[in-house]
PLY file of the C-alpha trace (Angstrom):
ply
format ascii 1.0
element vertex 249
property float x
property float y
property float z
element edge 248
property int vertex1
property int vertex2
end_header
168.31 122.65 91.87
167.06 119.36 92.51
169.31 116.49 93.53
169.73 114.11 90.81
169.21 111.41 92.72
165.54 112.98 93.74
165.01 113.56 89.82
166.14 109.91 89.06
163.55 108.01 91.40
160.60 110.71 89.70
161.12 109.65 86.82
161.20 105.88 87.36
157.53 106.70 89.22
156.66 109.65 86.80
158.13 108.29 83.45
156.03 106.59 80.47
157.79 103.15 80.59
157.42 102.63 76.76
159.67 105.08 76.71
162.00 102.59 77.87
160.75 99.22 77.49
162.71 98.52 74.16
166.25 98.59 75.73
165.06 97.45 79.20
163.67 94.09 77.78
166.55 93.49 75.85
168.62 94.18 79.46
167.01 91.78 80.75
166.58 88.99 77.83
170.76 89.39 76.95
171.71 89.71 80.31
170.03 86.95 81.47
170.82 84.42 78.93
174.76 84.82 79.34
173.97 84.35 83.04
172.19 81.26 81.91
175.22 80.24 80.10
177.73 80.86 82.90
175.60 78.88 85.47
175.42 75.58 82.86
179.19 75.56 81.07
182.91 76.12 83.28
184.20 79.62 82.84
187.10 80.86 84.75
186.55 80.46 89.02
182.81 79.51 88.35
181.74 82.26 90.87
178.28 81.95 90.24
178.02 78.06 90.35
180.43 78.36 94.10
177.72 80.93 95.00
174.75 78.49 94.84
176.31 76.40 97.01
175.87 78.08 100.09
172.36 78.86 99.99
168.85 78.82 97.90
167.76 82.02 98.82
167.09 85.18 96.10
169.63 87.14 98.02
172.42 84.20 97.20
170.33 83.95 93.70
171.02 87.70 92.88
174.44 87.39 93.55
175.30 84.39 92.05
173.47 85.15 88.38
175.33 88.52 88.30
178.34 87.03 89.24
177.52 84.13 86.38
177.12 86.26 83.79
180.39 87.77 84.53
182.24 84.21 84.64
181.32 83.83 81.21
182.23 87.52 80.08
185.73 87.44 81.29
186.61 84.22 80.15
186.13 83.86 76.57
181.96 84.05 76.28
180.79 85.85 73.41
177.10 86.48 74.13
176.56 90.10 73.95
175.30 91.93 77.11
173.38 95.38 77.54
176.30 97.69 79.04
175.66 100.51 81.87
177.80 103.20 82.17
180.12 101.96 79.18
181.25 98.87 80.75
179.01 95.21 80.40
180.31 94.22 84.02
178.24 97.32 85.13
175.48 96.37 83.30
175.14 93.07 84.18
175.65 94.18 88.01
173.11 96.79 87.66
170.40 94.32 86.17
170.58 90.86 87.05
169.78 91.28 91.02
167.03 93.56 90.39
165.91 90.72 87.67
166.22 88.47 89.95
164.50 90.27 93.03
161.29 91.21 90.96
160.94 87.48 90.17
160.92 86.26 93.72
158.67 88.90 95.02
156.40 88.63 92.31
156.57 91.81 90.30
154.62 92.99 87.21
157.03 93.79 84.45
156.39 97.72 84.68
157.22 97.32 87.87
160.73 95.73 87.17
161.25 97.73 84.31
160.79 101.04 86.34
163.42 98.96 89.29
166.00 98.89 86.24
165.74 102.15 85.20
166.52 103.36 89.04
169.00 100.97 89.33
170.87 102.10 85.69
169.94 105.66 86.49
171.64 105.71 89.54
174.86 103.68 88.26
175.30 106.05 85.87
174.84 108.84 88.39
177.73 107.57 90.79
179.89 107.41 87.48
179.70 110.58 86.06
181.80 112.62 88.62
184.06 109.48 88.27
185.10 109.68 84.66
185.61 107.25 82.19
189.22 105.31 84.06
189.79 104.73 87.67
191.63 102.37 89.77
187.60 102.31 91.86
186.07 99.40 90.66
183.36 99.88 88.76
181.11 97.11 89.96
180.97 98.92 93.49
179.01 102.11 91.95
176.55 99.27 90.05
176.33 96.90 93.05
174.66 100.47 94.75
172.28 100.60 91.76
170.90 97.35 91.98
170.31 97.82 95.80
168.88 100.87 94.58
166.45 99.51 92.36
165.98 96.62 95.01
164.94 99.27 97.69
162.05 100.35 94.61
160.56 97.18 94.23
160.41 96.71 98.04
158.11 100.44 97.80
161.07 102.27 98.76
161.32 105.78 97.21
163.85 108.86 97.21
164.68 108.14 101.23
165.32 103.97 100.82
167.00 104.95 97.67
169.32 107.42 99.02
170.32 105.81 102.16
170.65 102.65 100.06
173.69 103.99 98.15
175.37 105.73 101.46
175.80 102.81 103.17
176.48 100.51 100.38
179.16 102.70 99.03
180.55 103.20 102.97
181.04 99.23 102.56
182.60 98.75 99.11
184.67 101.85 97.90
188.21 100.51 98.73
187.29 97.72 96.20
190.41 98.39 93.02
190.09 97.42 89.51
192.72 95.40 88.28
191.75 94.75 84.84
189.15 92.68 83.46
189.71 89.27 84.50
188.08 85.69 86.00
187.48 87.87 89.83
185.70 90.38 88.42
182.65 88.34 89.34
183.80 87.81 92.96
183.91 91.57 93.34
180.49 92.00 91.68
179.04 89.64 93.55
180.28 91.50 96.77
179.16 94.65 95.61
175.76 93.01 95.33
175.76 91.97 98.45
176.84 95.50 99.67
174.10 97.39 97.83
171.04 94.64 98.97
173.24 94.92 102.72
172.46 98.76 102.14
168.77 98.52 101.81
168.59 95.98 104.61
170.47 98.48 106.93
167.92 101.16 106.14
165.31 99.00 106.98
166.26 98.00 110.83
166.56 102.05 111.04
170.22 102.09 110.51
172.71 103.78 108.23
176.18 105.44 108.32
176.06 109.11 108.82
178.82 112.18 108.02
181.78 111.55 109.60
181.69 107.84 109.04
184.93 107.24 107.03
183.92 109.21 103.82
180.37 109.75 104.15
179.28 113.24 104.33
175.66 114.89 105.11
173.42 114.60 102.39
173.12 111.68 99.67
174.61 113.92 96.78
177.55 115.24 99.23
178.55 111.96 99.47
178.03 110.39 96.10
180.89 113.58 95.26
183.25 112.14 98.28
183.64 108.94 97.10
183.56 109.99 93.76
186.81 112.52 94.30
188.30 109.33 96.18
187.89 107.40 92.63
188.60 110.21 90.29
191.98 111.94 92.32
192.95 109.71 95.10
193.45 106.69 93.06
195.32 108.49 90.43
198.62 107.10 91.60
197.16 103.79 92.65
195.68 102.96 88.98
199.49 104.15 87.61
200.71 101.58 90.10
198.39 98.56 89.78
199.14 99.49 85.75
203.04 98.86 86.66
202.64 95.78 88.77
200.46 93.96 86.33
202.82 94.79 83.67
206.07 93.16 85.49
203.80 90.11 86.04
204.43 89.51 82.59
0 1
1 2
2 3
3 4
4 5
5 6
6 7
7 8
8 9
9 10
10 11
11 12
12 13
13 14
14 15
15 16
16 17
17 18
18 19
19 20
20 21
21 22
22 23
23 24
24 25
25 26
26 27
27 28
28 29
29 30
30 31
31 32
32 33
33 34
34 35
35 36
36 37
37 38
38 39
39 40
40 41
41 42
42 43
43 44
44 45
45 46
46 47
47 48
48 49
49 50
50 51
51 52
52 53
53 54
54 55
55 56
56 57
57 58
58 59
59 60
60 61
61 62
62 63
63 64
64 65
65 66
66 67
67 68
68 69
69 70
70 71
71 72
72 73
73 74
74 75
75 76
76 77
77 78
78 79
79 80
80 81
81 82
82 83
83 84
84 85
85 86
86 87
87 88
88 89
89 90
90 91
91 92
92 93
93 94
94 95
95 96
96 97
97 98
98 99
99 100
100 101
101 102
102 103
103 104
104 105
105 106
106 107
107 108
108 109
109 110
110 111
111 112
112 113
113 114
114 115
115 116
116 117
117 118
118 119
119 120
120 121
121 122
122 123
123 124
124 125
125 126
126 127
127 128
128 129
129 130
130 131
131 132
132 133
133 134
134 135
135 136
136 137
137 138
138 139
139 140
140 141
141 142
142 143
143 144
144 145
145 146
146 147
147 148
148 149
149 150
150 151
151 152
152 153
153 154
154 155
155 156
156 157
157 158
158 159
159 160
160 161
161 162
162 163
163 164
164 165
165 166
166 167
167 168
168 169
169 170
170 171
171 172
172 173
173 174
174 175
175 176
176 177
177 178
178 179
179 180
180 181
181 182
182 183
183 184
184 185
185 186
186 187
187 188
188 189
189 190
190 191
191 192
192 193
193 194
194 195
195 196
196 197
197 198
198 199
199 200
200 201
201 202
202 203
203 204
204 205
205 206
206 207
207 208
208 209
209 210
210 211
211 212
212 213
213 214
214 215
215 216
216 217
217 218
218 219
219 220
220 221
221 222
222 223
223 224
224 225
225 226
226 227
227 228
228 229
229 230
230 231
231 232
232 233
233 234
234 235
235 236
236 237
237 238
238 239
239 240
240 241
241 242
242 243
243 244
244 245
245 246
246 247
247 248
């Protein structure tokens, strides 16, 4: 059988992009305009707007737009958003850095649609042998994707891709979901900055390798590992975090 991850990255290459092009567009169009709004208006920590204060690079650009959009989503905006995996934080993670990455480097439109679609693909990948609740943030499994479809727009295929997610996920998995709330876009934007750390790593040659923590051999091996972590180690931890949020109140 071929590894899903394999058949995901074929068919961003392989696949007729009209096939996708309605709902990518509108990704990117939605997604981007509630970014838009939480960059100009005050919503919750204004994670984005602290973001673009340290820097003026796209790597500090990615981050802060995804983290933007979520400002506004947890606190009250009402824009819709083009949801990955069931949640909008996970589709606004999984989009707006790749958005923002084809823009800088000067991308044709197939070529950022077919970036989203291994980005998405991929998100929704990690997810499925996750199930639908966890105490594992969500944003860490997106924050992968979009260094996923980052590593695609730089020309990096199955290899880029896969060690991509490995070593962002070897960064990121302890991050907990704690209901949806104002630092929701801190974590997103540190998942962002895991998954575009990820590709960077595999660049200078480097990467984390079976053994390390929860990393196993293999890209799919380990996708499962931290997957079990999510969907049966933090069984107890989500029943907890439920209890301690609930005598908060």
């Amino acid at each position: 059988m071929t590894a899903p991850t394999t058949v995901g990255t074929a068919a961003a290459r392989k696949a007729d992009s009209e096939d996708v092009t309605p709902i990518l567009r509108r990704q990117i169009a939605l997604n981007s305009a509630i970014a838009e709004e939480g960059l100009e208006n005050s919503y919750g920590a204004n994670i984005g707007k602290v973001l673009l204060t340290t820097g003026n690079d796209v790597r500090t650009h990615a981050k802060a737009r995804a983290a933007a959009a979520s400002d506004a989503r947890m606190n009250g905006c009402e824009m819709p958003v083009v949801i990955c995996s069931g949640s909008g934080n996970q589709g606004i993670t999984a989009s707006l850095p790749v958005i923002e990455y084809a823009r800088a480097l000067g991308k044709s439109e197939d070529e950022l649609l077919r970036a989203l679609a291994v980005s998405n693909l991929v998100t929704l990948h990690e997810k499925t042998g996750i199930g639908r609740l966890s105490a594992y943030c969500g944003a860490v499994s997106a924050g992968a994707g979009a260094g996923a479809g980052i590593a695609w727009l730089h020309g990096g295929r199955v290899r880029a891709v896969a060690h991509t997610i490995v070593n962002a996920l070897a960064v990121t998995s302890g991050i907990v979901c704690d209901g949806a709330k104002s630092s929701c876009a801190a974590k997103i934007a540190m998942a962002t900055e895991a998954g575009i750390f990820g590709y960077e790593m595999y660049t200078q040659g480097q990467q984390f390798v079976g053994g390390d923590g929860l990393v196993v051999k293999g890209v799919e091996n380990s996708i499962a590992s931290f997957s079990r972590l999510a969907r049966v180690g933090m069984r107890e931890t989500d029943q907890e975090i439920i209890r301690m949020m609930t005598e908060q109140r």
